[in-house]
C-alpha positions in Angstrom: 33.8 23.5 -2.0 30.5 22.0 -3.0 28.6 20.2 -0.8 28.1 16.3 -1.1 24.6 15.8 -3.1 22.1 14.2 -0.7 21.0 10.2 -1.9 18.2 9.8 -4.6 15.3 8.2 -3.7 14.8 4.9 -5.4 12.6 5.9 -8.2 9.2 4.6 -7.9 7.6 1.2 -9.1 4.7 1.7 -11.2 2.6 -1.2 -12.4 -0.5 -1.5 -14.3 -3.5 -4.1 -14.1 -1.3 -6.2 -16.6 1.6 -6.2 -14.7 0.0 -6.9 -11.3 -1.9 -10.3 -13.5 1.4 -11.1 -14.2 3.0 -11.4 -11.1 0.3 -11.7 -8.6 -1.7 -15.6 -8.3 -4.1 -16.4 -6.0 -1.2 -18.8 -3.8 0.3 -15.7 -3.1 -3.0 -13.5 -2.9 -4.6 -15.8 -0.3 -0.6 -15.7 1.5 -0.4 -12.0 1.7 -3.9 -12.1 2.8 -3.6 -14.7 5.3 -0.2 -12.5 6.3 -2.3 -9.2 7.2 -4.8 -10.9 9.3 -2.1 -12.5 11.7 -0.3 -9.5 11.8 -3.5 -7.5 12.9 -4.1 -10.1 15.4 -0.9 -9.5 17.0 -1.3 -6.0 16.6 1.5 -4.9 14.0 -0.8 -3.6 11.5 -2.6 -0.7 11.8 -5.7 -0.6 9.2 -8.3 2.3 10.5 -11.3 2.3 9.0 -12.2 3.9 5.3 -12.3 8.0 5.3 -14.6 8.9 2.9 -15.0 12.2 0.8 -18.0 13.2 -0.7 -17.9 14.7 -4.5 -21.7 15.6 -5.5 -22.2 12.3 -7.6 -20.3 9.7 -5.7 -17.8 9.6 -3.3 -13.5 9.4 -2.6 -13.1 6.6 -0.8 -9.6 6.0 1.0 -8.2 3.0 2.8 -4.7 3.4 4.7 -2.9 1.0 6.4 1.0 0.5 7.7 2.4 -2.8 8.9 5.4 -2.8 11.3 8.5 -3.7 11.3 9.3 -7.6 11.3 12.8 -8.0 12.6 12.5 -11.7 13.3 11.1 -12.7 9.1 13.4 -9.7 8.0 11.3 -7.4 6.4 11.1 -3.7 6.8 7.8 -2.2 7.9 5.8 -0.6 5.2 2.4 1.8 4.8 0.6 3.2 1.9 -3.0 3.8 1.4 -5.7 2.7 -1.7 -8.7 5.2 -3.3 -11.0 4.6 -5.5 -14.3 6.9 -6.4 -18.2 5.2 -6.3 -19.2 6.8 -9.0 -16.5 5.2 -11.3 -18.6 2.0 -12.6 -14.9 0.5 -13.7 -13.3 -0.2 -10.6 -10.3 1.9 -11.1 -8.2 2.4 -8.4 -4.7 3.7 -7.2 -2.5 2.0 -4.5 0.5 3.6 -3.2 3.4 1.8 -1.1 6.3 3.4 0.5 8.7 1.1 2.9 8.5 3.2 6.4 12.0 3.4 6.9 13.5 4.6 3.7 10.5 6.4 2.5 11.0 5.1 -1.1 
């Protein structure tokens, strides 16, 4: 008898600069913003401060951050992290999300 395969992980949600332009104004920028300060304040969102790595000719710089569970508004808790490198002039970056219950 075979075993029952274990659930797939949702697949992941990639987006590029255009897509976030697309979706993202500055209503809902300034919201989500606005959001993350209050829920610091009441102290359901961890941010630490940045880590940073040093790599000869600039450095790694990583921000991480998980906000809690919001059982009253509905939404599940979530945490990720963003890094970006000084020496890259361009401003490129990578953000990762993962919602803290499900881990997808």
């Amino acid at each position: 008898m075979t075993p029952p395969a274990a659930p797939r992980p949702p697949a992941p949600v990639l987006l590029g600069d255009a897509e976030v332009r697309a979706r993202l104004t500055p209503a809902t920028a300034t919201a989500a913003v606005r959001h993350a300060l209050l829920e610091h304040q009441a102290g359901r969102l961890a941010a630490p401060p940045r880590v940073h790595a040093g790599l000869g000719g600039g450095e790694l710089v990583f921000t991480v951050g998980a906000l809690a569970d919001e059982g009253a508004q509905g939404l599940a808790g979530v945490h990720g992290f963003r890094a970006y490198g000084t020496a890259d002039r361009a401003g490129e970056q990578l953000v990762a999300v993962w919602d803290s219950a499900t881990g997808g």
